[in-house]
C-alpha positions as a Markdown table, in Angstrom:
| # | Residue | x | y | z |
|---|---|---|---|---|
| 1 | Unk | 0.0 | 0.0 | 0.0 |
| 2 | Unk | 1.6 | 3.3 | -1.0 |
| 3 | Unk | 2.0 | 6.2 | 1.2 |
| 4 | Unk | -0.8 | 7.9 | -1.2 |
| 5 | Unk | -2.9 | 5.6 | -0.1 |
| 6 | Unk | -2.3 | 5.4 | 3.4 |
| 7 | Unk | -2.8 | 9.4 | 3.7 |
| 8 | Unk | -6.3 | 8.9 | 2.2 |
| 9 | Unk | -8.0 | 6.4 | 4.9 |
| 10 | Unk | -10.9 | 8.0 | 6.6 |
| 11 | Unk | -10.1 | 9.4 | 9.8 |
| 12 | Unk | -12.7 | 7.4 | 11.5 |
| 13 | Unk | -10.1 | 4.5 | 10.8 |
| 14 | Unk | -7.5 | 6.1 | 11.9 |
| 15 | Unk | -6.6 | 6.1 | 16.1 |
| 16 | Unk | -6.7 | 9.8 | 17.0 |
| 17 | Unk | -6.4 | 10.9 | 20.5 |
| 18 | Unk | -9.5 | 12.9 | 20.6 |
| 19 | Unk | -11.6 | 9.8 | 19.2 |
| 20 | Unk | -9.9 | 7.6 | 21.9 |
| 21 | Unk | -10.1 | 9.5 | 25.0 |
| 22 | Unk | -13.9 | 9.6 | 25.0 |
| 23 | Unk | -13.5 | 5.9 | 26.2 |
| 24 | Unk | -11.4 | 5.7 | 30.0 |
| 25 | Unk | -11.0 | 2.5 | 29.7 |
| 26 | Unk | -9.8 | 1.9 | 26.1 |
| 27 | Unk | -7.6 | 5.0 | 26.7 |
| 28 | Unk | -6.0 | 3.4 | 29.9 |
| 29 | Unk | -5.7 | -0.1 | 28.1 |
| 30 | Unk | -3.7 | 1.8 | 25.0 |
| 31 | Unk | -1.5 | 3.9 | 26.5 |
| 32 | Unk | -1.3 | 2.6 | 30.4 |
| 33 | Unk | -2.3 | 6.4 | 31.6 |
| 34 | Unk | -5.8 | 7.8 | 32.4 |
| 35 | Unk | -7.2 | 10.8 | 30.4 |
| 36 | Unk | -6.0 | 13.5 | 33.5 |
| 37 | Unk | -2.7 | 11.6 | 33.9 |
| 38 | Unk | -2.2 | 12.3 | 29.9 |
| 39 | Unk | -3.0 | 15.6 | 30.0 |
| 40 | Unk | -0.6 | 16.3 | 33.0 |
| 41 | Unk | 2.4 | 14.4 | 31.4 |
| 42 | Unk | 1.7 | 16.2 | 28.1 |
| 43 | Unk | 2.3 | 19.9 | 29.4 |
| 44 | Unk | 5.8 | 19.2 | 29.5 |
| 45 | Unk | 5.7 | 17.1 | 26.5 |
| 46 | Unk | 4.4 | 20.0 | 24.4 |
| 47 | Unk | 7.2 | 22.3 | 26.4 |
| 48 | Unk | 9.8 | 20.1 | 25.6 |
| 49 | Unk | 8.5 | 19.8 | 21.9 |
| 50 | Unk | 8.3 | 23.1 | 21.1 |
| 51 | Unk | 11.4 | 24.0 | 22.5 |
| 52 | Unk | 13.0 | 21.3 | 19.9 |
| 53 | Unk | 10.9 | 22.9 | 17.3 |
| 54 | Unk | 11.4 | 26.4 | 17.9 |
| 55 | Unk | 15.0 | 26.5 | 17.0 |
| 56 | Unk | 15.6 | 23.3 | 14.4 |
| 57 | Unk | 13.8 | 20.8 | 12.4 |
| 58 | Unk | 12.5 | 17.7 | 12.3 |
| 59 | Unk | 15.4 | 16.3 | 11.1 |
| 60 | Unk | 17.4 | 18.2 | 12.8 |
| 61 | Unk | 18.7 | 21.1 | 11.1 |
| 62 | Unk | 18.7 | 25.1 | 12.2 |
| 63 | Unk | 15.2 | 26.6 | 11.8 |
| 64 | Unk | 15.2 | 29.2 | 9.3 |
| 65 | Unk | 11.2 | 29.7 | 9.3 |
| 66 | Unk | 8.9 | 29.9 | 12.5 |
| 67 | Unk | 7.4 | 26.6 | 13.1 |
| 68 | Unk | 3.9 | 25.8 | 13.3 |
| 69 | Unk | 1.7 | 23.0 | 13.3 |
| 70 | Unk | 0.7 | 21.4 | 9.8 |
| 71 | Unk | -3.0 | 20.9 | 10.4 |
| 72 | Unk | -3.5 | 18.5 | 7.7 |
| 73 | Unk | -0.1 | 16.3 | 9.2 |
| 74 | Unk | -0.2 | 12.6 | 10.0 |
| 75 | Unk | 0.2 | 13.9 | 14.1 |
| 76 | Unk | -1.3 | 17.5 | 13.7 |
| 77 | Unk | -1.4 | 17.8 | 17.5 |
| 78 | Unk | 1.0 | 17.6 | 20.5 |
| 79 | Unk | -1.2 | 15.5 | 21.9 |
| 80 | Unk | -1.5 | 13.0 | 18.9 |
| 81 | Unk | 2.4 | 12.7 | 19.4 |
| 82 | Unk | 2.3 | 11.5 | 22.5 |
| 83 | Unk | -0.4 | 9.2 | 22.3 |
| 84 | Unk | 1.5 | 7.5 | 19.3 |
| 85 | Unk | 4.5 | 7.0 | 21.2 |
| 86 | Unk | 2.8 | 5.4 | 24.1 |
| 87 | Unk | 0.1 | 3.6 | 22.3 |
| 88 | Unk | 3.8 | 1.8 | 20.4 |
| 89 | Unk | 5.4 | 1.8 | 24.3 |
| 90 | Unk | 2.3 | -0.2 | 25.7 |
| 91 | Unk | 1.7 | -2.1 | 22.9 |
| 92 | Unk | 4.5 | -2.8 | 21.1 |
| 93 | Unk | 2.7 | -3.7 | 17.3 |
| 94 | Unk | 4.6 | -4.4 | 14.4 |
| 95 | Unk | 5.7 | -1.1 | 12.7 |
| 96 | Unk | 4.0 | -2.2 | 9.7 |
| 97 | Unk | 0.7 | -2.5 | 12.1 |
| 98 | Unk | 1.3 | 0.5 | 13.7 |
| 99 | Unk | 1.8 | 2.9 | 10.4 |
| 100 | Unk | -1.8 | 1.2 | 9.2 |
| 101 | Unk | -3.1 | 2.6 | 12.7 |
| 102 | Unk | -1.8 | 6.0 | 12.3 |
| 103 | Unk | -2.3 | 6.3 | 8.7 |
| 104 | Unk | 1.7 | 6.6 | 7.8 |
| 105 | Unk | 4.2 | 4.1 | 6.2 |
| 106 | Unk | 5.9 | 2.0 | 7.9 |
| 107 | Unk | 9.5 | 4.3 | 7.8 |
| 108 | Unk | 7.7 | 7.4 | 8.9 |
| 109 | Unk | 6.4 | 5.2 | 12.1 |
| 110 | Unk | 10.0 | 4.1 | 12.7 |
| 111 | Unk | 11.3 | 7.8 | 12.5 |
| 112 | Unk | 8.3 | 9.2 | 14.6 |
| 113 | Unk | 9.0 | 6.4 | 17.3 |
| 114 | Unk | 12.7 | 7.1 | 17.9 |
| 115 | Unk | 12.1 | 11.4 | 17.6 |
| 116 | Unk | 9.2 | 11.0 | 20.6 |
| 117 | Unk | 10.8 | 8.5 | 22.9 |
| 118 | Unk | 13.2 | 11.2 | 23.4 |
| 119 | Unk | 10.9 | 14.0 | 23.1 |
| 120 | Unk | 8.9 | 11.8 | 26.4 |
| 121 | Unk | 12.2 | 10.8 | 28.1 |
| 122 | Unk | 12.9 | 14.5 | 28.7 |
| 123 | Unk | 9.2 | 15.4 | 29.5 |
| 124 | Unk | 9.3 | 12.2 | 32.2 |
| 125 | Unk | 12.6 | 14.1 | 33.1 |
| 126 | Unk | 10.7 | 17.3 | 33.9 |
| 127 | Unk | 8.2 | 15.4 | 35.8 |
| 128 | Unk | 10.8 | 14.1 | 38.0 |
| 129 | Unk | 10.2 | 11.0 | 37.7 |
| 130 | Unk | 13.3 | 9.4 | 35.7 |
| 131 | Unk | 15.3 | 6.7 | 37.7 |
| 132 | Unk | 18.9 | 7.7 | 39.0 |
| 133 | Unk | 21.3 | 5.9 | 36.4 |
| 134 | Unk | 24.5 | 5.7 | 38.7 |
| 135 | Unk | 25.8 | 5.6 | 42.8 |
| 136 | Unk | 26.5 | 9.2 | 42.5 |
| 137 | Unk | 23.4 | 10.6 | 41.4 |
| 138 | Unk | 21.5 | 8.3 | 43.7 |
| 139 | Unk | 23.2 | 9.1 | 46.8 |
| 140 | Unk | 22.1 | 13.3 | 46.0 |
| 141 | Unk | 18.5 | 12.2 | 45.6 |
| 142 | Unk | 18.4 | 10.8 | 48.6 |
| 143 | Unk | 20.2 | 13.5 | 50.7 |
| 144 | Unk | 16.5 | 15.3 | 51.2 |
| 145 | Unk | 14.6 | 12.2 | 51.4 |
| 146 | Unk | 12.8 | 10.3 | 54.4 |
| 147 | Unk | 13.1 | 7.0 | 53.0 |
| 148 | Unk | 14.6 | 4.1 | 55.2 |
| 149 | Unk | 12.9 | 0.9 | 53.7 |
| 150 | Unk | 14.5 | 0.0 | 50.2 |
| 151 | Unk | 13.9 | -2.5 | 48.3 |
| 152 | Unk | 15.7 | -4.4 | 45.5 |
| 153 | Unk | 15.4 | -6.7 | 42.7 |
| 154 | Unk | 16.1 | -7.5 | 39.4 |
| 155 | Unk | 14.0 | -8.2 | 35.9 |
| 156 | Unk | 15.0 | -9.3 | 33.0 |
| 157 | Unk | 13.7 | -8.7 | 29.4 |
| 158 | Unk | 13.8 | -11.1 | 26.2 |
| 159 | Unk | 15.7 | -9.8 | 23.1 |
| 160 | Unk | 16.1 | -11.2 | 19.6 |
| 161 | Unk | 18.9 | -14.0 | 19.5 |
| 162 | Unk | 22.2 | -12.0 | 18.0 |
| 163 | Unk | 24.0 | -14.1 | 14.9 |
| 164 | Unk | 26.9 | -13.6 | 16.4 |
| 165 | Unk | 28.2 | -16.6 | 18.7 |
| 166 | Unk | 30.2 | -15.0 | 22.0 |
| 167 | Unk | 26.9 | -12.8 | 21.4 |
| 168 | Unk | 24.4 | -15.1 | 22.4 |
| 169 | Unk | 26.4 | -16.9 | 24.7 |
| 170 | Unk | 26.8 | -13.8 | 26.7 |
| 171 | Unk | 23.0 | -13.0 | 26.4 |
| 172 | Unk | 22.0 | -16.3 | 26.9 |
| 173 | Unk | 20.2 | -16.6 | 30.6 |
| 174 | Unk | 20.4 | -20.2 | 31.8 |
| 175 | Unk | 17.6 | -18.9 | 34.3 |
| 176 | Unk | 14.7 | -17.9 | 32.3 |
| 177 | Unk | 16.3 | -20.4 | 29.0 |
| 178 | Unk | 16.4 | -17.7 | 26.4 |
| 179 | Unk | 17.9 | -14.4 | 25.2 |
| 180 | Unk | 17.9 | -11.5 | 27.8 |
| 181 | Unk | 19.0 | -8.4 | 29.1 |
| 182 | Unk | 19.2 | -7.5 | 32.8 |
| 183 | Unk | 18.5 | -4.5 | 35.5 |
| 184 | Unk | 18.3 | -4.0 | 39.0 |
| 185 | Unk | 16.4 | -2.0 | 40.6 |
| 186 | Unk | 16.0 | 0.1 | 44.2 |
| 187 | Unk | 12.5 | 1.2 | 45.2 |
| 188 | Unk | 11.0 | 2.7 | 48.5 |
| 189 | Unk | 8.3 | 2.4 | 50.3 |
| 190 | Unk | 6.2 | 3.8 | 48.5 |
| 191 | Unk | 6.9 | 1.9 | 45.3 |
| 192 | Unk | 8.7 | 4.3 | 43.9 |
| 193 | Unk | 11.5 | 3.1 | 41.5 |
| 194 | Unk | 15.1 | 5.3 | 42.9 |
| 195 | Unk | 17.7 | 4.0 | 41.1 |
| 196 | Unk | 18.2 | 1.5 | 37.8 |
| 197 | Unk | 21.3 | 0.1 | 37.0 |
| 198 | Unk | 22.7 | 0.0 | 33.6 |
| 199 | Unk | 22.0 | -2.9 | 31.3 |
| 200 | Unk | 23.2 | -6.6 | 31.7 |
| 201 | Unk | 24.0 | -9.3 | 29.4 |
| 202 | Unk | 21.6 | -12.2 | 30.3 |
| 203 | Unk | 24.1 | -14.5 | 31.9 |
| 204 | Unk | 25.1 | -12.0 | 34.9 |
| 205 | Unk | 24.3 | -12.7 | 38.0 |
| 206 | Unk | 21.5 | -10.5 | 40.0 |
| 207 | Unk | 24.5 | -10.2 | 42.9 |
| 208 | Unk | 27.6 | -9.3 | 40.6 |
| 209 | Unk | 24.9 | -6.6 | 38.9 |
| 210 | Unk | 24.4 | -4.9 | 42.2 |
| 211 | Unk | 28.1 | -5.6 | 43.1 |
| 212 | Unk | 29.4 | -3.5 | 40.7 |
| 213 | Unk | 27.0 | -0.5 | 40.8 |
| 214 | Unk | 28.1 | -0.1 | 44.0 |
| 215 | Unk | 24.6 | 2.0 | 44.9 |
| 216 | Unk | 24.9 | 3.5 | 48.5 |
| 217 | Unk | 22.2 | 4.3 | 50.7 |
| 218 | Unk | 21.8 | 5.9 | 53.4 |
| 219 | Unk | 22.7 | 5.5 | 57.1 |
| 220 | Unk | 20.7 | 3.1 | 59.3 |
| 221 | Unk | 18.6 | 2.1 | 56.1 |
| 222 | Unk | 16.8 | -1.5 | 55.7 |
| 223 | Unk | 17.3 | -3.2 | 52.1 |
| 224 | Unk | 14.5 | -6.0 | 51.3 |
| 225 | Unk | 16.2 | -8.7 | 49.1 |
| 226 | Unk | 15.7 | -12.4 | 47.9 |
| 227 | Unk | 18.0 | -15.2 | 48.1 |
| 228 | Unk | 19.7 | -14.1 | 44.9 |
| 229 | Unk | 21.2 | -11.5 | 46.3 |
| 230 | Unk | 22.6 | -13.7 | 49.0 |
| 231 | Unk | 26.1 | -12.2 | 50.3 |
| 232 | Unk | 25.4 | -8.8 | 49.0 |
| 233 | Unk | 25.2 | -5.8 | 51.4 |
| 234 | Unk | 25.0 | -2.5 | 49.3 |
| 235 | Unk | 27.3 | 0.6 | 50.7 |
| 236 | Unk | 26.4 | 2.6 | 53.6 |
| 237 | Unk | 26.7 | 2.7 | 57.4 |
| 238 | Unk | 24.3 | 0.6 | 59.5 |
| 239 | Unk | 22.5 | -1.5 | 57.0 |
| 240 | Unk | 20.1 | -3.7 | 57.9 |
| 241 | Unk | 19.8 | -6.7 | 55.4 |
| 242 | Unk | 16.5 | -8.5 | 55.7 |
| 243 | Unk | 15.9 | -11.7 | 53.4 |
| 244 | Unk | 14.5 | -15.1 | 54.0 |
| 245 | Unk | 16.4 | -17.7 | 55.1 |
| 246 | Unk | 17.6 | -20.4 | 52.0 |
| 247 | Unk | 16.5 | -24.1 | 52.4 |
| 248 | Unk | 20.0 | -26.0 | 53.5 |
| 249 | Unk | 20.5 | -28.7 | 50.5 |
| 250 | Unk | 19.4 | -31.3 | 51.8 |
| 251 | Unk | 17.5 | -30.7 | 54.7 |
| 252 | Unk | 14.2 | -28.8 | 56.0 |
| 253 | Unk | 13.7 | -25.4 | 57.1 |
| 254 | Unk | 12.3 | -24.8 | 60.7 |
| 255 | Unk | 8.4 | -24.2 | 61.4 |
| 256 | Unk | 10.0 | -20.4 | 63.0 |
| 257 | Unk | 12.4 | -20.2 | 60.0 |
| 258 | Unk | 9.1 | -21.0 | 57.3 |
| 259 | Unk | 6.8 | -18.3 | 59.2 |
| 260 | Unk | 9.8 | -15.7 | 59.1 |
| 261 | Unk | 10.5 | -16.7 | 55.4 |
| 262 | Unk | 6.5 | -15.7 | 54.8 |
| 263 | Unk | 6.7 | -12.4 | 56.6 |
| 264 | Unk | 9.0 | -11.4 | 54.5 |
| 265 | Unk | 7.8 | -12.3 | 51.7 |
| 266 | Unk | 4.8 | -10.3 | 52.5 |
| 267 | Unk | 6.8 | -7.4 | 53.0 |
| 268 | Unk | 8.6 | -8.0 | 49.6 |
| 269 | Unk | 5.6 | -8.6 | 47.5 |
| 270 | Unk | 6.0 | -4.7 | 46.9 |
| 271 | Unk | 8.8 | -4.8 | 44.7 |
| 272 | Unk | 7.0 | -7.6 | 43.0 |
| 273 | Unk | 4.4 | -5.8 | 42.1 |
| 274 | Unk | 7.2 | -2.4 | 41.0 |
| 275 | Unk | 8.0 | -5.3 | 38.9 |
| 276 | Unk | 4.7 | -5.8 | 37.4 |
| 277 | Unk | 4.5 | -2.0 | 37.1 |
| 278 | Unk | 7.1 | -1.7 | 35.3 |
| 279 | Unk | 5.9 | -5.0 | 32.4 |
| 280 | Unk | 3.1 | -3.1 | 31.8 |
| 281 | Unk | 4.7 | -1.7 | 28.8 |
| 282 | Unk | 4.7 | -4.6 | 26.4 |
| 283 | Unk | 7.8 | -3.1 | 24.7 |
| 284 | Unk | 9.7 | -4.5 | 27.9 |
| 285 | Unk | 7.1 | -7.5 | 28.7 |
| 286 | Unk | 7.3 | -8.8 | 25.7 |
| 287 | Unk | 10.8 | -9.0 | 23.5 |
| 288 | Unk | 12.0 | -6.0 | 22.3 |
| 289 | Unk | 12.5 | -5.9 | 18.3 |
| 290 | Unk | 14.2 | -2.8 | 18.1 |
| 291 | Unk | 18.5 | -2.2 | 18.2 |
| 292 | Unk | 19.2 | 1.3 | 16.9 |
| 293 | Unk | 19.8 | 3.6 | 19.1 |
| 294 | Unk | 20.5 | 2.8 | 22.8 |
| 295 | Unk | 16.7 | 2.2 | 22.4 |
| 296 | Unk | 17.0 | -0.9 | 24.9 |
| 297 | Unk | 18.0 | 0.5 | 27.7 |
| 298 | Unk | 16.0 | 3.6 | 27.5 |
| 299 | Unk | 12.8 | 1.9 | 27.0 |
| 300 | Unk | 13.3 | 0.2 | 30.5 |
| 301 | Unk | 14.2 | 4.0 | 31.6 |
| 302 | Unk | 11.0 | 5.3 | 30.5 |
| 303 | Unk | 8.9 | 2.4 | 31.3 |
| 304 | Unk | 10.0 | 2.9 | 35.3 |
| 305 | Unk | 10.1 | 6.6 | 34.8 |
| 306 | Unk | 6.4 | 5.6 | 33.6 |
| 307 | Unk | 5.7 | 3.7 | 36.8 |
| 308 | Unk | 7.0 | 6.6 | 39.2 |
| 309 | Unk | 4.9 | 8.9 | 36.9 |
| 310 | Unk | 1.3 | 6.6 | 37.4 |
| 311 | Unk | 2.2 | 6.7 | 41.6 |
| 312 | Unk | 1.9 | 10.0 | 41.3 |
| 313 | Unk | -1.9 | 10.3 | 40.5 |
| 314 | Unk | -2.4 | 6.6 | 42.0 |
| 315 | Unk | -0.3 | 5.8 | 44.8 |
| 316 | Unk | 0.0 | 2.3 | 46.4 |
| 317 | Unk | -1.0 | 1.8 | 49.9 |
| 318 | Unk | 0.5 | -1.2 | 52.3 |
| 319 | Unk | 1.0 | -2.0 | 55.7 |
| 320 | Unk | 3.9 | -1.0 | 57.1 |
| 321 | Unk | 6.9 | -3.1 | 57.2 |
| 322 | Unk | 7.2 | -3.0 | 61.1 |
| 323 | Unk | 3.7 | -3.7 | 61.2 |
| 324 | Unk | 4.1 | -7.0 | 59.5 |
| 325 | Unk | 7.5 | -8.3 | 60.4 |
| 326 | Unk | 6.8 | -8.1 | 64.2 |
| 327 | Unk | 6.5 | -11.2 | 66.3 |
């Protein structure tokens, strides 16, 4: 189908976010966000876009015109922008399925979704809500911050097998039996995802990750991890490691030992569910199709930036820590 074509579908076929955002529900199924929490995010996605704009092109070039809005384009408004970029984050179609949504070929699609990843990485950015990438950054963040309870995990995400032999056997995770890439993560309390570490072939161990990150955190602080982690204590004064106990090989755990094991585990079901958080962007649930770009890594950026970003308007209530570890 040529591009001629394309531009001449009726618009009712076409997803548009004015037609969409009539239905809540559909709206929050496409692009993981309510209708308010759109509109919030895409104030400073339409700053951050115009302030591109203003001063170059699309593709990148010094503005010699002022720049306005082509009414009859393929994403006329802001706000169709960024419901195309996360419709593709939550989703993840083809890009062949995706231009026939939009009304575009599929080349435009891929142009459009590597310009407004990064146009919604620095609006995410504005929101505060991006992740600290490395020790240093974290440990300013949490200079001002009340948070004692961490907790930490790690999730891993399929990618395409590479061609290339050391490749794959470095990708390769023996745990999950296919290709991967791997992150760890630090949240709070109160869900919120603090720090993400860089990105992992498949094979590396949860520990070694958080090993070498070397992610400090505050003094007296409490850090929630599972069995994987086992040996690991991340830098800082007075921290409290608090994990359940692993099953000696070969023998039984105690009835005390079992009952402790499933009070923490109901403590740590939190960062389970940051997990699950995060997945709901497909691009990282399911495996990720595109390499250009660094695009890898800063889809699991945005996706947690995402997660901190939903907290905001719809924040995650548990017991307390205390409450449930006591005797």
């Amino acid at each position: 189908m040529s591009s001629k074509t394309l531009n001449k579908l009726p618009l009712e076929a076409m997803l548009k976010y004015k037609k969409i955002k009539s239905n809540e529900t559909q709206f929050l199924s496409l692009t993981s966000l309510y209708v308010n929490e759109f509109e919030a995010l895409l104030v400073d996605f339409h700053a951050v876009w115009d302030s591109q704009m203003r001063y170059f092109t699309f593709g990148g070039k010094e503005r010699l015109r002022k720049y306005s809005e082509k009414k009859n384009g393929l994403l006329p408004d802001t706000a169709d922008k960024l419901f195309f970029i996360l419709y593709y984050l939550k989703n993840q179609p083809l890009q062949e399925a995706l231009a026939a949504s939009f009304g575009m070929t599929q080349p435009q699609a891929n142009t459009y979704i590597h310009k407004y990843r990064q146009v919604l990485h620095k609006a995410l950015d504005m929101q505060g809500c991006l992740p600290a990438r490395s020790a240093d950054s974290l440990k300013k963040r949490l200079v001002h911050s009340d948070e004692s309870d961490f907790y930490t995990d790690a999730v891993e995400r399929a990618i395409p097998r590479s061609t290339d032999w050391e490749t794959q056997k470095e990708n390769y995770s023996g745990k999950k039996k296919m290709h991967t890439q791997k992150n760890t993560v630090f949240s709070g309390s109160d869900s919120k995802i603090y720090y993400l570490s860089d990105s992992y072939e498949g094979k590396t161990h949860d520990k070694k990750i958080n090993e070498i990150e070397q992610v400090e955190l505050p003094e007296n602080s409490r850090c929630f991890q599972d069995t994987g982690f086992l040996g690991y204590s991340p830098e800082g004064e007075n921290i409290e490691i608090v994990m359940p106990t692993k099953k000696p090989k070969g023998k039984e755990l105690t009835k005390d030992q079992k009952e402790e094991n499933t009070r923490i585990a109901r403590v740590r079901v939190k960062v389970e569910h940051v997990m699950s958080g995060i997945k709901r962007l497909r691009v990282i649930k399911d495996k990720i199709r595109v390499f250009a770009n660094n695009f890898r890594d800063q889809a699991m950026e945005i996706a947690c930036a995402l997660h901190n970003f939903r907290l905001i308007f719809r924040p995650w209530e548990y017991p307390s820590a205390d409450k449930i570890l006591q005797r």
